[in-house]
Structures are given as C-alpha cells and as structure tokens.
N, C-alpha and C positions, 0 to 999 in steps of 0.2 A: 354364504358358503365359504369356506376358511380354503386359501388354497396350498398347495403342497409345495415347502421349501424344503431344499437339500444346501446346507452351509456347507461347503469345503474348510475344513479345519477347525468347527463349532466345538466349543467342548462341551463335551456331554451334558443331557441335563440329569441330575441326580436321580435315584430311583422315588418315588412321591412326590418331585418337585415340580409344579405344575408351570413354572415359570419357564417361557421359551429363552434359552439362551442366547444370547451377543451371535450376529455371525463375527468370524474371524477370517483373516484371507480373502480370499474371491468364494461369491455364489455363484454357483454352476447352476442352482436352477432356480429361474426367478419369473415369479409369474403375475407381475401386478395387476392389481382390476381396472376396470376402463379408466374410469375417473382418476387413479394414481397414474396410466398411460397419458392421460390428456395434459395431467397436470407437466408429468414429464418431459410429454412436446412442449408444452411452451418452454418451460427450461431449457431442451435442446434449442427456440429460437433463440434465446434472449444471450444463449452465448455464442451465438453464431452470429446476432449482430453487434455484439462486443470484444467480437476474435479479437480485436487490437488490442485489447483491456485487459485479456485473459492474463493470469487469472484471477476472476471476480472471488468477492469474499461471499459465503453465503447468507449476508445479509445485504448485500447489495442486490443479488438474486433477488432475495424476498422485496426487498422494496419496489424491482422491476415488475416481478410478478404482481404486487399490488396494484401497481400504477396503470399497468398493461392490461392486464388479465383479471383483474377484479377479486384477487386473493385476497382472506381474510385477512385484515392488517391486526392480530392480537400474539400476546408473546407466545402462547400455545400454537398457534400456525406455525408460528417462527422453531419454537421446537422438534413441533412434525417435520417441516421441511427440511431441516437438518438431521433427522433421522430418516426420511426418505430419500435424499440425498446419497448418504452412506451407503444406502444398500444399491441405490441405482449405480455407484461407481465403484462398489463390490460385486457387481453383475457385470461390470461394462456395458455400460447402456450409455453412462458419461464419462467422459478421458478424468483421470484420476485429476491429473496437471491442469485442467479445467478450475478447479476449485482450490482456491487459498485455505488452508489450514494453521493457525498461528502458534507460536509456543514453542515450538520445534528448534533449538541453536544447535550446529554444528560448527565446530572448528577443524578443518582438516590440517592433514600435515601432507606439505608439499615434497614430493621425494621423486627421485628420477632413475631411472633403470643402470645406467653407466654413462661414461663421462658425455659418450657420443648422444646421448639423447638429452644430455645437461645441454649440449651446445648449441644441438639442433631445438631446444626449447626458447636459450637466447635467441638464438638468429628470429624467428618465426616469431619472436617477442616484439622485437622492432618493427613489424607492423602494424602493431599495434600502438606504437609510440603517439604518446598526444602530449600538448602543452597546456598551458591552462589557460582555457580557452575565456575564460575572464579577465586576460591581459588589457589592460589598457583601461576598459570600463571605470565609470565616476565613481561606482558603488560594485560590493560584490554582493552578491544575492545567494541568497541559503534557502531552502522551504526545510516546513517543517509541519509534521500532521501527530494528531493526538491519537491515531489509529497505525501500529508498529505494519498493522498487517496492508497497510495501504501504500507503503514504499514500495514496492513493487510498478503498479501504476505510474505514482510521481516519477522514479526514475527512468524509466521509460520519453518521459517529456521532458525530465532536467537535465539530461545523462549528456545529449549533444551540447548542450551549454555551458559541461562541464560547472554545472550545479550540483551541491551537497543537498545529501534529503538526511534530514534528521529526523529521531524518532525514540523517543524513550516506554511508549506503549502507556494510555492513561496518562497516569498521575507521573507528573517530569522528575529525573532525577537529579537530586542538588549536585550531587559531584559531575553529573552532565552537564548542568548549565553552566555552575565555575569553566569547568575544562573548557567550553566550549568559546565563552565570553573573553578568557586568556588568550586561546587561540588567535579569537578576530582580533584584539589587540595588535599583535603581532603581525597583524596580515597588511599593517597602515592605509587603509582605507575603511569610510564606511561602510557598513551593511546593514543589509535589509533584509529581513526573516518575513519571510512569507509562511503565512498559519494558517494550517484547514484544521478544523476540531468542531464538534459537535457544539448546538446550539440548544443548552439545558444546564442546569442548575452546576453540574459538574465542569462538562468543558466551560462555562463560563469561567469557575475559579481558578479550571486548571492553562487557561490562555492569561486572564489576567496575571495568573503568577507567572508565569513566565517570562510574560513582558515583564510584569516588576524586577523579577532577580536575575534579568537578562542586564537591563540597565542597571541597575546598582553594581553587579558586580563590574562591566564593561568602563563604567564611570571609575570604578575603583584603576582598572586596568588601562585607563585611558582608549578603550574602543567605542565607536559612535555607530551605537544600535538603533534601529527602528527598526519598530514592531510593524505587522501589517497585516489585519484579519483578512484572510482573501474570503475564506469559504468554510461554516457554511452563515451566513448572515441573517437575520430577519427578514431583510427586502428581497433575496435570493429567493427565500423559499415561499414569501408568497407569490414572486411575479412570477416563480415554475412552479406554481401549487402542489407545492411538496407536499409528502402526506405528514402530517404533526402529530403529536400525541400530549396531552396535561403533564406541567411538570410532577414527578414524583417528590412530593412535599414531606410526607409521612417518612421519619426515620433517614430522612436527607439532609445533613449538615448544611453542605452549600443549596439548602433551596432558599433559605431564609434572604439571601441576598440578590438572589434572581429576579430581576424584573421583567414579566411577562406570562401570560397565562400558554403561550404553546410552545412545544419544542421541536425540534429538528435534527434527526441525525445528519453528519455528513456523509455517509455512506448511502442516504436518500437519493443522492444528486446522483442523475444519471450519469453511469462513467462517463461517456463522450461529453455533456456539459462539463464534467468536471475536469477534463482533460483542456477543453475549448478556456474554461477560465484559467488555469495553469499557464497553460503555454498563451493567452492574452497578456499575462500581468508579467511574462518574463520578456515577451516584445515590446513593451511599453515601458521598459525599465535599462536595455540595451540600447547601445549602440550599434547597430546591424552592423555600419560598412567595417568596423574596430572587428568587429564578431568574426565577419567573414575574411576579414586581411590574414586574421592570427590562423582560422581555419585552412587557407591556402598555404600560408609556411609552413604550416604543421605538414601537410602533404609533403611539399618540398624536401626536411627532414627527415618526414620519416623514411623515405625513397634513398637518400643519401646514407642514412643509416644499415638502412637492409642492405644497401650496394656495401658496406664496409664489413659486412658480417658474411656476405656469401665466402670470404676466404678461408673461412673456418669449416666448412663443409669437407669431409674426407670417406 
C-alpha cells in the first residue's frame, strides 16, 4: 500500500505526468513503512555514536550501516540510502547539520555595522589570538586527504596543533601542489604530509602523484618533503575487516597499474578509528613538552592583548 505524502513546496506534477515529483523544502507529512523506520533508527544510532565526528558523509553512514546493521553493501543501497536520507532530513526526522553534503563553496564578505562594532569585533578578536603552535618542532606536519568532504573531521583533530588539512577533492590540483611545495620552501623546515585517500586503482595514482610532483617541485624550490600514507592501507583494512569491493578494471585507466585484487574506501574506516590513527601519527611525530610551552605563551598573550584592547571600549 502506497502511503500518502504532502511535499511543502513540491512542484506540481504535470497533468498526464505519472512521475512523482522531487520534494522541495521541508515535508510536513512523512510517513515511512516499518522497515524504512527501522532502517532510520539505526542511522539515528550511528550518529549519536559519532556526535564527535558530526558531520558524517553519507557514505560513511553507509559503510557503518553495513558493518553494524548488515546493510546491503551494493551501489544501489548506496543510492536508496542517499535518497532516503533527503527525505528523512526534509521531514526532520535527522538534523539537516548531521550530514555532510559536498560541492557547495561560499565566499563571504566580511562587513561591520559602524565603527563601534568594527572595534568591539577587534577587541573580542584577541581572544582568539593564537601563535603557531608548531614553533619549535624538528619537522612541520600538514595532512592531507583525497576526500574535500573529509576536512571537516581532520580539522577537528589537526586544528589544536595548529595543523593545515589540505584538500583538492579527487584528482590533486597542479597549481595546488606548486603553490603549496613553494610555500614549505619558505617555511625552512622539513615536512611531513600525512595522506588518507582511498585504497583502489584511482587513489593509488592519485597519492603516488602527489608524492611525485610534491617532491620534484619542493627539490626544485629547495623544500624537504616526505610523503606519508597514514590511511587507508592494505594491512588497515584487513586487520579491521573492512568491507572491500573488486577493483573496477573495465574502462579504468589507472586499474592497469594497481596491484591487488580488493579495494578499500577510506571513508570505510570507522570515524573514531580514523580520528584514533590521525591524532596517533601527529603524537608520534611532536614534541609534547615544545607543544605545550608555546600553548601556555599563547595564553599568556593572548590575555595581555585583550587587557590592551579593553581601552577601546566606549
């Protein structure tokens, strides 16, 4: 039995057009069948045990649901679920802000009401003052993932270390990697690029070239790069029996150089493992007591700062 929906803002469907149209806006009446309800709870668990992580992509969903809940691991699951998705946080059933959606760039423009809220923005800016909190350290460290929509998470972990998460989304951009390789130049220290990208015929060429036209350019610019696959790896993903799938061979350029018959998303790796190896590989790569000296000045200043800015208050 078909149940009855009302789309708030659906546009009409044609007169003979037997095709139900898109909702648009919020659904005000949504009445899913048991089995879409049941599916739905587990989803309400799976983000309630990754609030910290929020928000998950929804294909991190899916792969939790597979792992968890014994959801069908095929790209049509993955489809349906992302069209049940939509409608459960067009119901409000799931917090919109729950779920990562990619593609989306906004550039805002910073503007201030009159001078007095210019002032009172500085002042109340100096609390926020921080130094770079990678002073001192042998090496500076940068992460970087083949997934744009995954910054989010990373920064979250890199963000107190005053760690850069880089991301060109896929396939890396050449004038990314120049600008970026110029950059560490300039920064006269080593670094070290920590890499999460998917484990299949694609992220394999798109990590290798990275590294290559990381170092070539860096060698040109005199910066001293190391590469460092953190995640997701072969021995990752069988010793957490990630779910795998046959590389796509047919009509895949880079399968031809791939060695291995299974592959791995990184977006498989359970958030929290993946957070747990993030923040492992930037403890094992710091100097704590350096870490924590620069973290205490920064208090220090920034307190002396805000003290120098309360006189502008009127």
């Amino acid at each position: 039995m078909k149940c009855s929906r009302r789309w708030a803002g659906a546009r009409p469907t044609p007169p003979g057009d037997k095709r139900m149209s898109r909702p648009r806006g919020f659904i005000e009446d949504y009445r899913p069948q048991a089995k879409t309800r049941a599916l739905l709870a587990s989803v309400g668990n799976i983000l309630r045990l990754y609030s910290a992580q929020l928000p998950l992509s929804i294909r991190q969903i899916f792969y939790r649901l597979v792992a968890a809940y014994a959801y069908e691991k095929t790209e049509q699951a993955y489809n349906r679920l992302i069209e049940l998705l939509n409608k459960a946080r067009r119901a409000r059933l799931i917090p919109m802000d729950a779920i990562r959606d990619d593609g989306f760039v906004e550039r805002a423009i910073a503007y201030y009401d009159d001078v007095a809220d210019f002032i009172e923005t500085v002042r109340l800016s100096a609390q926020e003052m921080r130094l770079d909190r990678q002073i001192g350290q042998a090496q500076r460290l940068v992460l970087w993932c083949e997934a744009s929509g995954m910054v989010p998470q990373l920064e979250r972990i890199a963000d107190p270390f005053g760690i850069t998460v880089c991301s060109s989304g896929g396939t890396d951009s050449l004038t990314a990697k120049h600008r970026m390789a110029s950059r560490w130049a300039r920064a006269g220290k080593p670094i070290t690029l920590l890499h999460l990208g998917d484990y299949d015929p694609s992220g394999s060429v798109i990590g290798s070239a990275l590294a290559e036209d990381l170092k070539a350019f860096g060698d040109t610019y005199g910066a001293d790069i190391e590469f460092v696959r953190l995640a997701v790896t072969a021995e990752q993903a069988r010793q957490l029996s990630l779910p795998s799938q046959p590389p796509k061979r047919e009509g895949n350029s880079h399968a031809r150089s791939f060695i291995g018959e299974e592959t791995w998303q990184c977006e498989a790796l359970d958030p929290q493992t993946l957070a747990d190896i993030v923040q492992g590989a930037i403890e094992q790569r710091i100097d704590r007591d350096i870490y924590e000296a620069v973290v205490a000045a920064e208090a220090n200043i920034r307190q002396d700062v805000f003290s120098r800015f309360e006189g502008l208050r009127s």
